[in-house]
C-alpha positions as CSV (number, residue, x, y, z in Angstrom):
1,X,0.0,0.0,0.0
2,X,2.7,2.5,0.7
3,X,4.8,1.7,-2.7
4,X,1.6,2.3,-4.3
5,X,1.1,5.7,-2.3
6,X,4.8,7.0,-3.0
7,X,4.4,5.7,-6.7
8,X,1.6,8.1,-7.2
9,X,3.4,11.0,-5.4
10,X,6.6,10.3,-7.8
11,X,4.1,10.2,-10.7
12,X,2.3,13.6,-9.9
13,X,5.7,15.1,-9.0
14,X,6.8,14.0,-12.5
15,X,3.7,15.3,-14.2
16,X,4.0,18.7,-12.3
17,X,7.6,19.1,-13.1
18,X,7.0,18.3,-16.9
19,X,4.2,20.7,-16.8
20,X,5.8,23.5,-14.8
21,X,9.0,22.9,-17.6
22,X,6.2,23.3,-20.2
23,X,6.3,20.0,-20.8
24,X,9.6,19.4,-22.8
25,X,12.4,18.2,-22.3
26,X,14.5,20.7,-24.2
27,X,17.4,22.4,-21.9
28,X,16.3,25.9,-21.1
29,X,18.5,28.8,-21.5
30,X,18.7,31.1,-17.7
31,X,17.9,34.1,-17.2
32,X,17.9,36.0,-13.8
33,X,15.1,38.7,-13.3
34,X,15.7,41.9,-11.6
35,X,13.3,44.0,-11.0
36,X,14.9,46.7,-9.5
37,X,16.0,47.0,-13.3
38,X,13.2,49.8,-14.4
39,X,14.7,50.3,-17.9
40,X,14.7,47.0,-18.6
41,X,11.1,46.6,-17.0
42,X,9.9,50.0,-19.4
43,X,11.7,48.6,-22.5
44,X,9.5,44.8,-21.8
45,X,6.7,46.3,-21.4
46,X,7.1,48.7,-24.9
47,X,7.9,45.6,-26.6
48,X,5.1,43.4,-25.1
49,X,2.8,46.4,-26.3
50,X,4.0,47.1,-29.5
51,X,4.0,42.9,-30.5
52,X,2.4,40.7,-28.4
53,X,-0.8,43.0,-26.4
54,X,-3.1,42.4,-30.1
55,X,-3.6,38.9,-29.1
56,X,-2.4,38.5,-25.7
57,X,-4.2,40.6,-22.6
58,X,-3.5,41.1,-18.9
59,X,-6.6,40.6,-17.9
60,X,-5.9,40.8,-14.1
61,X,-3.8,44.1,-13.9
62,X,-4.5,47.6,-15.0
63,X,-2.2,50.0,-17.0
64,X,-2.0,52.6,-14.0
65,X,-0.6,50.1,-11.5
66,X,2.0,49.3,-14.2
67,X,3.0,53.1,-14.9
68,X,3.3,53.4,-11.4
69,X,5.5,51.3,-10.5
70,X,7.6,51.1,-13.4
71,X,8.1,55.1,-13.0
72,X,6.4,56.1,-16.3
73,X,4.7,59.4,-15.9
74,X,0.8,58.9,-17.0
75,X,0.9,61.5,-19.8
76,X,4.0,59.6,-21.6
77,X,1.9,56.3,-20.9
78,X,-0.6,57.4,-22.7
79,X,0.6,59.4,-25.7
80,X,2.8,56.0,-26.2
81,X,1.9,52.8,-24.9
82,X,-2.0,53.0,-23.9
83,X,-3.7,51.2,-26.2
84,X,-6.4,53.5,-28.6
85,X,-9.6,53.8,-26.7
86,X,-8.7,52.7,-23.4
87,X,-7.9,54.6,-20.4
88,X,-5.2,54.5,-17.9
89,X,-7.7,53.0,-15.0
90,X,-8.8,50.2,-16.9
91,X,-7.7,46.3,-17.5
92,X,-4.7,45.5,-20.2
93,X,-7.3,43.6,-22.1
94,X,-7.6,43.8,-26.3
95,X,-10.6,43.9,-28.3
96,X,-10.2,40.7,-30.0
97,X,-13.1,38.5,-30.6
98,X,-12.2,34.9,-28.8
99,X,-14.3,33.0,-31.4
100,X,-11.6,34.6,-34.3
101,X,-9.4,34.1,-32.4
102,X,-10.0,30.5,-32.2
103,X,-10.6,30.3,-35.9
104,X,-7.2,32.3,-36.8
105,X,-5.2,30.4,-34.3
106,X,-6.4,26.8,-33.5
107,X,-7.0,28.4,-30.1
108,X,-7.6,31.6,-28.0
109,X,-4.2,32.9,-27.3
110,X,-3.9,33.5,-23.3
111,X,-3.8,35.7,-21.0
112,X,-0.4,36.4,-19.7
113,X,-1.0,37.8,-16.6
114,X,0.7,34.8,-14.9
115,X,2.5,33.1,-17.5
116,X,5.5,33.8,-16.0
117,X,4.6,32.6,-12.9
118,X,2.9,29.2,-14.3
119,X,5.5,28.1,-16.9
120,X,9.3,29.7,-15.2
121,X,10.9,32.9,-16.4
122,X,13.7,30.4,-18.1
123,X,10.9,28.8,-19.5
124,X,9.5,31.8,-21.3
125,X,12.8,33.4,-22.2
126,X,14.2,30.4,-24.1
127,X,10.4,30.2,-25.7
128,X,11.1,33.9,-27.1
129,X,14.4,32.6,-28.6
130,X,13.3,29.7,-30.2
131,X,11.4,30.2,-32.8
132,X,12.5,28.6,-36.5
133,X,11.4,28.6,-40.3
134,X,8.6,25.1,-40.4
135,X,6.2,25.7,-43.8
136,X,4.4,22.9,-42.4
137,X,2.8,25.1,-39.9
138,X,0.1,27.2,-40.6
139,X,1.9,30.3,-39.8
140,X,5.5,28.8,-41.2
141,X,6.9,28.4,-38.0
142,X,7.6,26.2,-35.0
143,X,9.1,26.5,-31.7
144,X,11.4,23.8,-30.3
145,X,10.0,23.7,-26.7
146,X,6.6,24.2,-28.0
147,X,6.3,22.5,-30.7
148,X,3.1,22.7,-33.2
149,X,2.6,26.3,-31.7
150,X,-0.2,27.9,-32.8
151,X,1.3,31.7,-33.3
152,X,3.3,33.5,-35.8
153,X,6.9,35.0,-34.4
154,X,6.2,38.4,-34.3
155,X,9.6,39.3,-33.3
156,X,10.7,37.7,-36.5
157,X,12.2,40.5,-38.5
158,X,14.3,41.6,-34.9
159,X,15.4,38.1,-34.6
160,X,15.9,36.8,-38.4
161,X,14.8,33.6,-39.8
162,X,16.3,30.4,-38.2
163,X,15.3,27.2,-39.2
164,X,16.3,23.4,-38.4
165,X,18.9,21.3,-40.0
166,X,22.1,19.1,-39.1
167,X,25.5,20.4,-38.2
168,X,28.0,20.3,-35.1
169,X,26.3,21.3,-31.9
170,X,27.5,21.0,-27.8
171,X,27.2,17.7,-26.3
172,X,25.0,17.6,-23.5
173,X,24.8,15.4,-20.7
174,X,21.8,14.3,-18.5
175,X,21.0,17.6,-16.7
176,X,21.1,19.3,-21.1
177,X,24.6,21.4,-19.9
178,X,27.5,20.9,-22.4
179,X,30.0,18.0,-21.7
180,X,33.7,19.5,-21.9
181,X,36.5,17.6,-22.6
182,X,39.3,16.3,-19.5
183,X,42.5,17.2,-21.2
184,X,41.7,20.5,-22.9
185,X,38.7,22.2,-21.3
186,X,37.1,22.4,-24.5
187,X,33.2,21.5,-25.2
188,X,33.0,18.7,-26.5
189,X,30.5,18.4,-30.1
190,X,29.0,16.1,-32.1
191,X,26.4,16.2,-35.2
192,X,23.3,16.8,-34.6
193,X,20.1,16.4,-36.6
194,X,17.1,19.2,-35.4
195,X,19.8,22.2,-34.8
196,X,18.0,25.7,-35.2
197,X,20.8,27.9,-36.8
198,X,20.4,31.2,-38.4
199,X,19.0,31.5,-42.2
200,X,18.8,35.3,-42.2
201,X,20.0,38.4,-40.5
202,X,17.5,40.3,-38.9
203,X,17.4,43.9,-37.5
204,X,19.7,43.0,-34.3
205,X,22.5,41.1,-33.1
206,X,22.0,38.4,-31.4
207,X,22.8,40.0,-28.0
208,X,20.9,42.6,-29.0
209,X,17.7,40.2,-29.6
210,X,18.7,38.6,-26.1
211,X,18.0,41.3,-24.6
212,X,15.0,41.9,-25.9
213,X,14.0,39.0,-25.0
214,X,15.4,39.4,-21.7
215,X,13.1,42.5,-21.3
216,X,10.2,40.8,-22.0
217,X,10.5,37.9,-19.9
218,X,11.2,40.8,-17.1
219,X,8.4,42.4,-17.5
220,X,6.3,39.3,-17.3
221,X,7.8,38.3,-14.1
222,X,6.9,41.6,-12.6
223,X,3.7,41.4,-14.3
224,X,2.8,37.9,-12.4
225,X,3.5,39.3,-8.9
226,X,3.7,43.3,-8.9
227,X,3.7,43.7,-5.2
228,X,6.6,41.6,-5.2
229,X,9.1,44.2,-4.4
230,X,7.1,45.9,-1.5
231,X,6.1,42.7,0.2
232,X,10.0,42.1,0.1
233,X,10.3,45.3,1.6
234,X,7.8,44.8,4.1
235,X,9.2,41.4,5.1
236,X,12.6,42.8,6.2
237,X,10.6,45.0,8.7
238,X,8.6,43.0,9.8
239,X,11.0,40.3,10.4
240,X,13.2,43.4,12.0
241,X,10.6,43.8,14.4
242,X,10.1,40.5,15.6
243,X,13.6,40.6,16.7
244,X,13.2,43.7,18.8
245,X,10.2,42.7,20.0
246,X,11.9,39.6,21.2
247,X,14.9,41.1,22.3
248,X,12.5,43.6,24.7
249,X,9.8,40.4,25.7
250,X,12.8,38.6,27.0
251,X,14.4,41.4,28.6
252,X,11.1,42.5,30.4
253,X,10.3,38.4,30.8
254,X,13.9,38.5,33.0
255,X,13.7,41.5,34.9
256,X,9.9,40.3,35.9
257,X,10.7,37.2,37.5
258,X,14.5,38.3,38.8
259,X,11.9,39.4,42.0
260,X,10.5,36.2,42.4
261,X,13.4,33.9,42.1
């Protein structure tokens, strides 16, 4: 009964894991968010609303709170970034019918609120970078930790065209990092079939398009918890008071019963 019971724990475990990784098993490239970073955070949330806010809302936060706290005065916000029609109080939702939506895409594209949050900001960043050339897709394109996705790369003609063939790539070992030789330090290669290299140049460099990518995977972390940096805040106080409170309880504890001992 109890191998069944830890069998089924292991299995959900798995499942949640595989989920939470997006369900791939395709190594994931890091990225560290900062969100003290408020460039960064402005320069995500530009792109997100130049490219991706058509299709994609934030259903559960409002343009104001993201000014705010990204330091954007409202009268920039909304000469530049606020949507046509909407006003600064309202949700970051789009006007897009979820019926066409489901016709144009195979499915309504989601709200991204919490994306960030459900799926890992390394899981999202290496999905920004990992678009390549497919013509067997609707939209001519595929993504190598989602495959069959059901969007076009809108950050195409930043990024340039990439598609998949064979050629010399790192060797990875079981945790996906590169294997590196004994004697020489090197990384080691070996030929690989389903490589995504680069077909054309497109507007940036490839740091440059990391970056950008980088930006917009910030701002979705912020997005998915936008408190996060006061509740931090607030934490060191509070936790600064419990040890001054303590220090004083056990003080006053002492001197109370030093008369009755």
């Amino acid at each position: 009964m109890m191998k069944k019971m830890f069998a089924t724990v292991a299995l959900v475990f798995a499942s949640a894991m595989t989920f939470a990784s997006g369900g791939s098993a395709v190594h994931l490239e890091h990225m560290a968010p900062d969100l003290h970073d408020k460039a960064s955070l402005q320069r995500g949330m530009q792109v997100f609303t130049n490219y991706c806010a058509g299709c994609h809302e934030m259903g559960y936060a409002r343009y104001e709170r993201a000014a705010t706290d990204l330091g954007i005065p409202a009268d920039i916000f909304e000469q530049n970034l606020l949507p046509s029609g909407k006003k600064i109080g309202e949700l970051m939702t789009n006007s897009m019918d979820a019926d066409n939506a489901k016709n144009w895409f195979g499915a309504t594209p989601p709200d991204l609120t919490l994306e960030a949050r459900l799926r890992g900001h390394d899981w999202v960043y290496t999905y920004l970078k990992s678009f390549y050339e497919d013509e067997t897709r609707p939209w001519g394109v595929n993504n190598t930790i989602f495959p069959s996705v059901g969007m076009p790369n809108v950050l195409e003609h930043l990024q340039g065209v990439r598609h998949m063939t064979c050629a010399q790539a790192p060797s990875l070992d079981e945790h996906g990092k590169p294997k590196f030789d004994t004697l020489t330090g090197d990384i080691l290669t070996e030929e690989q079939c389903n490589v995504v290299v680069q077909k054309t140049e497109g507007q940036l460099s490839e740091e440059e398009f990391d970056q950008v990518a980088y930006d917009v995977t910030n701002f979705l972390v912020y997005m998915g918890e936008p408190s996060r940096l006061q509740a931090e805040s607030l934490g060191i106080k509070v936790l600064l008071f419990i040890v001054l409170f303590g220090i004083f309880a056990y003080l006053l504890n002492k001197e109370y019963w030093r008369e009755i001992h």
